[in-house]
LUMLUMMAR-246508 format. One line per 10 residues: their letters; for each residue z, x, y of C-alpha. Coordinates in steps of 0.5 Angstrom, whole numbers, padded with zeros to 4 digits. Each point is the difference from the previous one (the first is absolute). Layout:
// LUMLUMMAR-246508
a = Z:X:Y  ... $
This chain:
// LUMLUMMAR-246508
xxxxxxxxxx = -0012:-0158:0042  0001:0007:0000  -0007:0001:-0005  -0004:-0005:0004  0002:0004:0007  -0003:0006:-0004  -0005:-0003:-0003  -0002:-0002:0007  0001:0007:0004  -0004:0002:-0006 $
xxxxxxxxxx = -0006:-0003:0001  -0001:0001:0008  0001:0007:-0002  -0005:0000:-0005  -0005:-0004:0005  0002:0006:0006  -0001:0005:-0004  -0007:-0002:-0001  -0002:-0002:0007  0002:0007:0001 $
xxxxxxxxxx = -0005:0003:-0005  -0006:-0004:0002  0002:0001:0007  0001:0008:0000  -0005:0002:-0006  0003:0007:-0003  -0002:0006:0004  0000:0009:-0002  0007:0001:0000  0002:0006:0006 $
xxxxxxxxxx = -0002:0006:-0001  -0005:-0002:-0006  -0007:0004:0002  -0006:-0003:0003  -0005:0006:-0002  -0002:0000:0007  0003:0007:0005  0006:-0001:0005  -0003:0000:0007  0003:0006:0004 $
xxxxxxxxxx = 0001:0001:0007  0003:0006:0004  0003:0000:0006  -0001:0005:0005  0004:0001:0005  0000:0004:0007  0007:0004:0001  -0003:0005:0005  0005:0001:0007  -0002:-0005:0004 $
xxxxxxxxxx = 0002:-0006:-0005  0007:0002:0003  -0003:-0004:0007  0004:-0006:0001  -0005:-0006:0002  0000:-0005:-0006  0005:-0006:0001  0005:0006:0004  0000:0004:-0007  -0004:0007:-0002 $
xxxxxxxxxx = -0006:-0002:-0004  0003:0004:-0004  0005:-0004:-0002  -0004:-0007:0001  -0004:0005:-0006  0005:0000:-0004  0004:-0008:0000  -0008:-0002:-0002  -0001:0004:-0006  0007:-0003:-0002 $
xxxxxxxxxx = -0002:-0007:0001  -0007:0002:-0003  0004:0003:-0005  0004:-0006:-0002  -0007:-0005:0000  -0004:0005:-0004  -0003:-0004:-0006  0002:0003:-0007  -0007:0001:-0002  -0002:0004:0006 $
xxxxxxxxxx = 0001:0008:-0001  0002:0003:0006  0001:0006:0002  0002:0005:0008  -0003:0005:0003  0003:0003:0006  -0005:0004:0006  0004:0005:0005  0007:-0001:-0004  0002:0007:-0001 $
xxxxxxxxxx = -0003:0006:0004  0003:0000:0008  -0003:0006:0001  -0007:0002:0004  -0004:0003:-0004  -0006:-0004:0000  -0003:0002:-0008  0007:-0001:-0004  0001:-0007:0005  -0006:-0003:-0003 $
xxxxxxxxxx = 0002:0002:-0007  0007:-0005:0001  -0002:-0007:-0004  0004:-0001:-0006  0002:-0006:-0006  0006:-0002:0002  0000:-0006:-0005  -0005:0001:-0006  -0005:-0006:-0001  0003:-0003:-0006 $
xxxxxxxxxx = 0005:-0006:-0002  0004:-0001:0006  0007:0002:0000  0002:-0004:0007  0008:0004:0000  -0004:0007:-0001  -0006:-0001:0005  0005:-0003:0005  0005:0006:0000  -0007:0005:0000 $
xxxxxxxxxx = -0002:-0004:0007  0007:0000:0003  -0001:0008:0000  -0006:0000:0004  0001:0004:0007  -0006:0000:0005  -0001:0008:0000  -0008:0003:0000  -0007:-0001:0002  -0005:-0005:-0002 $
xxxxxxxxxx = -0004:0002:-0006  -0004:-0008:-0002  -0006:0004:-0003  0004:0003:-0005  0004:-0004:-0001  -0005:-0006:-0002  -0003:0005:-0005  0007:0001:-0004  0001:-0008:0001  -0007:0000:-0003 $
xxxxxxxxxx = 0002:0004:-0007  0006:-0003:0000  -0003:-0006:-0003  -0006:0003:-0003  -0001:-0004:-0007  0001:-0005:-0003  -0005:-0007:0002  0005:-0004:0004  0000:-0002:0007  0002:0006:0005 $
xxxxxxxxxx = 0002:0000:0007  0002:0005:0004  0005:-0002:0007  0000:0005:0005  0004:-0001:0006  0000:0004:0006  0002:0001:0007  -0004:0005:0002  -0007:0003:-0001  -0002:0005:-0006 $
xxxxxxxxxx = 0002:0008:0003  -0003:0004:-0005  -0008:0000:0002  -0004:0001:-0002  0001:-0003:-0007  -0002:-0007:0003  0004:-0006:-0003  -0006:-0005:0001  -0005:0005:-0004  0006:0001:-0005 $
xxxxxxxxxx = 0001:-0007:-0001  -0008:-0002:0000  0000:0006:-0005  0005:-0003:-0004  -0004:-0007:0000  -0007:0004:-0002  0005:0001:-0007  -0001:-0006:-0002  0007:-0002:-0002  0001:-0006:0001 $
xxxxxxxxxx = 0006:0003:0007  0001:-0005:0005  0003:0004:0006  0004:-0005:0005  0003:0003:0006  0006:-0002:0006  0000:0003:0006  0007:0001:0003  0000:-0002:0007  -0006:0004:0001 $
xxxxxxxxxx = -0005:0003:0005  -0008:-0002:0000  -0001:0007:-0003  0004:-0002:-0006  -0003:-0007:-0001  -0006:0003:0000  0002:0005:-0005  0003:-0005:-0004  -0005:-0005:0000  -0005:0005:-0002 $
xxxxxxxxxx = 0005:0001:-0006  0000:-0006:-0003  -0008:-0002:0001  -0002:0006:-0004  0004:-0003:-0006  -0001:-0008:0002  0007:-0001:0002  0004:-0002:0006  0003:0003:0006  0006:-0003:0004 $
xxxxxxxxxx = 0003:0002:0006  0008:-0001:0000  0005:-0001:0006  0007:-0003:-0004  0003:0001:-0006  -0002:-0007:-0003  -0006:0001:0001  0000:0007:-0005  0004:-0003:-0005  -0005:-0007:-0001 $
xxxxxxxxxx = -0006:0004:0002  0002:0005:-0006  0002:-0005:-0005  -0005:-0004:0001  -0005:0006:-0002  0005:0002:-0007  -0001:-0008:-0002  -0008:0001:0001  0000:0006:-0004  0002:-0005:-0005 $
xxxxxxxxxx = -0006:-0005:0001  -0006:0002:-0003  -0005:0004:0004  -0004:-0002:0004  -0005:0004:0003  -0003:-0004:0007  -0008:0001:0001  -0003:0003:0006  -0005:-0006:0004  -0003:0000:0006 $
xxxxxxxxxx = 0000:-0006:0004  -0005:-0002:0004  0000:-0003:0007  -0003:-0006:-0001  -0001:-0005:-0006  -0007:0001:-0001  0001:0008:-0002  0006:-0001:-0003  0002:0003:-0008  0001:-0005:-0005 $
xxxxxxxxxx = 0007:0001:-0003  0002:-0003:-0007  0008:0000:-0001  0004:0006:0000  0003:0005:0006  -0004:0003:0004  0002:0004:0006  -0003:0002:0007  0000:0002:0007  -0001:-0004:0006 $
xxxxxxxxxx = 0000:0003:0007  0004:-0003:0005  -0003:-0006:0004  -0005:-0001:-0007  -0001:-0006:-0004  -0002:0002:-0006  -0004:-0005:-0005  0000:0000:-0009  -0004:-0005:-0004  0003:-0003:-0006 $
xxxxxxxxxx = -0004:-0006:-0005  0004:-0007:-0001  -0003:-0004:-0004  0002:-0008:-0001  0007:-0001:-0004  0003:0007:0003  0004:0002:0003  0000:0006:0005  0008:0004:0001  -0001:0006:0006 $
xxxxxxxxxx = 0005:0005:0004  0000:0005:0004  0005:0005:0003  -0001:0005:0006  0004:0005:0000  0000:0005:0007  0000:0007:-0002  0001:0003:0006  0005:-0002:0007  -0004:-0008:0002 $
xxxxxxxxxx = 0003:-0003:0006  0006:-0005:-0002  -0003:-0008:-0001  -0006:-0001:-0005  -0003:-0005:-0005  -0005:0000:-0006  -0005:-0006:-0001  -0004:-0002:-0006  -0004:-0005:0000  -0005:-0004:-0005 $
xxxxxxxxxx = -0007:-0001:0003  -0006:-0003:-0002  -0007:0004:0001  -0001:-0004:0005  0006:0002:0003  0004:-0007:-0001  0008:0001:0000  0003:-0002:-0007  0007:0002:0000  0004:0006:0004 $
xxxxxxxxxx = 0006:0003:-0002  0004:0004:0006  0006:0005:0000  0003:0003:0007  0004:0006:0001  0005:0002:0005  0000:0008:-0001  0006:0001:-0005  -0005:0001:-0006  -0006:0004:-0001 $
xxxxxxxxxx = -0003:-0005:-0004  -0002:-0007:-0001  -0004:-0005:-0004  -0004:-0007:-0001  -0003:-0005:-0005  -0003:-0005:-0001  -0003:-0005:-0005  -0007:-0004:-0001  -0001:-0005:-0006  -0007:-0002:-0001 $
xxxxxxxxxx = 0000:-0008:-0003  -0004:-0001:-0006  -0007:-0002:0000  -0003:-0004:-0005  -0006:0006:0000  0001:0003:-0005  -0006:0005:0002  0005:-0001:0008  -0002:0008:0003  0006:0004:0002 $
xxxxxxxxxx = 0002:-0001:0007  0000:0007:0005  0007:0000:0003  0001:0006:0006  0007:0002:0000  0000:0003:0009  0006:0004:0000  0002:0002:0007  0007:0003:0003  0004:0001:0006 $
xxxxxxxxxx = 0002:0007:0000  -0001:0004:0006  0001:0009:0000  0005:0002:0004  -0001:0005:0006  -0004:0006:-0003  -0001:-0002:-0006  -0006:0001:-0004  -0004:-0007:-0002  -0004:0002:-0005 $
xxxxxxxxxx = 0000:0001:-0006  0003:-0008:0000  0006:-0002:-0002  0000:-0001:-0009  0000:-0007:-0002  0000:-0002:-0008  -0003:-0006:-0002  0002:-0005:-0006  -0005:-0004:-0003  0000:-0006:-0005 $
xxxxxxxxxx = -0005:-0006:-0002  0003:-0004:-0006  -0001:-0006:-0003  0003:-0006:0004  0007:-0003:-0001  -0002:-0005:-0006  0007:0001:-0005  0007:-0001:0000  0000:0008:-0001  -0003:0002:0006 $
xxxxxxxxxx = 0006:0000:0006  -0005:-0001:0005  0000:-0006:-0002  0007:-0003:-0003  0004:0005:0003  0005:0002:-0007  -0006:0003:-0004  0001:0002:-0008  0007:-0003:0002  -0002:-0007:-0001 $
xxxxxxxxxx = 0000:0001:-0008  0007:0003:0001  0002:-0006:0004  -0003:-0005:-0005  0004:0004:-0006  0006:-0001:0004  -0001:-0007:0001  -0002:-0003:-0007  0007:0004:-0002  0004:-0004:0005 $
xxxxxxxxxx = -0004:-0006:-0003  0003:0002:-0007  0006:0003:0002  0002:-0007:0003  -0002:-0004:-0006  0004:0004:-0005  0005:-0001:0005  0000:-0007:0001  -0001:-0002:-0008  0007:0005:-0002 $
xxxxxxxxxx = 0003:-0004:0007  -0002:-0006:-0003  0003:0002:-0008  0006:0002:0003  0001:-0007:0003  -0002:-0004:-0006  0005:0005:-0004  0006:-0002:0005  -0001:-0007:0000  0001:0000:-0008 $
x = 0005:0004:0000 $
């Protein structure tokens, strides 16, 4: 009896184990090379006098500062290269020349030592001035070499003080290298002047700008931009869209980016043809003080003007960014000769300039466009919903089937064993 139960076991354990293998097909072992460089990133961090003030979710930003890099620390990726620049972490004194000299590598870019990075960050007391420029151009030398991604994340609570080195001319120097650096910036609780500082900043190398007012939102915001060092780049192209149909740029798929004033619709063009399927969004982001309550729309318009289909989004203040999408399958024609069809994508939002603040230039909007082929297989998840998970499925189920045969004929054997015996 003892044998039979064995042999039993052993079977399932054997069918298991080939489940197992076709369902989870053998992979490179942790730590084997990919040939490809580690994607690095530098924080840069202001730690001049005025993070001691007390206006982030009743703590000092400097404090605020410090709990993020902790979480960023925990949640940053293996594969990422981080490094920590500081800027105004040494010098209280008031001459201006060794002032904006005070920018130095509290963690050298390399593979992460969480333990040690954190002690380093624990140390930090606000102490000096606010040298971005020469800062930007340390973080920049910091991740020289190498044909990974590079990002620098700055974050300050205050504009540059060191002019007449502009940190905005620094960065569009840094981008005319050609070195593939993305610089994205976070405004902590910050004036019009410093988001304006800032977002200039972050355009010179194609990155992003945000505004921060709570501590979440530093540490999401931050992770969020260490994780995407990780992705594979993706340089957004620069379009201008029109404002009508008729004029409007033909776009084919990719990211592009552009800029659209307030009160403006702006207008791009993409060719469908029968059998396609046209994916689109689009985010809005404010870069400068708007008036709370706002929304983005994007509609898909025949050139005559007829509405297809919409996608809206509505925002309530709280964030400095907000995104739509939508999506149009053109049925499938029995001309195999059938023209593409013209769709206009009208883009428009709701975002209104507080009291003194500039309209122009609009605000930065980023625009995703995909034309792919029409759900048609069991592979393609707008269709079926589970994607290349159905051949899983069917793996798992045609085992189950084995499984309770052998199962059932063993059961059976055995009864047929009791009753002679």
């Amino acid at each position: 009896m003892i044998i039979r139960t064995r042999l039993a076991a052993g079977v399932c354990a054997l069918l298991a184990a080939l489940t197992a293998g076709l369902a989870f097909p053998a992979g490179a072992a942790a730590g084997e090379p990919t040939g490809q460089d580690a994607p690095k990133v530098d924080l840069v961090l202001d730690v001049s006098g005025s993070m001691r003030a007390r206006d982030i979710d009743g703590q000092s930003r400097m404090a605020a500062a410090k709990q993020a890099f902790n979480e960023v620390l925990d949640a940053t990726p293996e594969e990422v290269e981080l490094g920590i620049r500081t800027l105004g972490a040494d010098y209280p004194g008031d001459d201006r020349k060794t002032g904006c000299k005070d920018t130095a590598q509290l963690y050298p870019v390399g593979p992460l030592d969480r333990t040690e990075a954190k002690t380093a960050v624990a140390t930090l007391t606000p102490t000096g001035w606010t040298p971005i420029g020469p800062a930007l151009l340390k973080a920049a030398g910091d991740l020289d070499g190498g044909a990974g991604s590079k990002r620098i994340v700055l974050i300050s609570d205050g504009e540059d003080t060191c002019a007449p080195l502009d940190p905005c001319e620094v960065a569009r120097e840094i981008a005319a290298k050609g070195i593939g650096l993305t610089i994205d910036t976070l405004g902590l609780v910050p004036t019009a002047k410093l988001s304006r500082q800032l977002s200039c900043i972050a355009e010179a190398t194609g990155g992003t700008y945000t505004s921060v007012e709570h501590q979440d939102e530093l540490t999401d915001k931050v992770n969020q931009l260490v994780d995407r060092a990780a992705d594979p780049v993706v340089t957004p192209v620069a379009t201008q869209g029109a404002d009508r149909c008729a004029g409007a740029p033909t776009l084919k798929s990719g990211l592009y980016t552009d800029r659209e004033e307030f009160g403006q619709q702006r207008f791009y063009r993409v060719d469908v043809r029968p059998g396609q399927e046209l994916r689109a969004s689009v985010s809005v982001a404010a870069d400068r003080a708007v008036n709370p309550g706002y929304g983005v729309l994007m509609r898909a318009v025949t050139s005559k003007g007829r509405e297809i289909v919409r996608g809206e989004a509505a925002g309530n203040g709280r964030t400095d960014g907000i995104s739509t999408g939508l999506r149009y399958p053109k049925a499938e024609s029995d001309d195999e000769d059938a023209p593409a069809e013209a769709v206009c994508l009208a883009v428009s939002h709701s975002f209104s300039a507080a009291s003194g603040v500039k309209a122009t230039p609009g605000l930065p909007l980023e625009l995703t466009v995909d034309v792919v082929d029409a759900p048609s297989e069991a592979g393609d998840v707008a269709a079926f919903g589970l994607g290349r998970g159905w051949w899983l499925l069917g793996v798992l189920i045609l085992t189950g089937f084995l499984a309770g045969l052998v199962w059932g004929w063993l059961s059976r054997w055995r009864v047929a064993v009791w009753r002679t015996n």
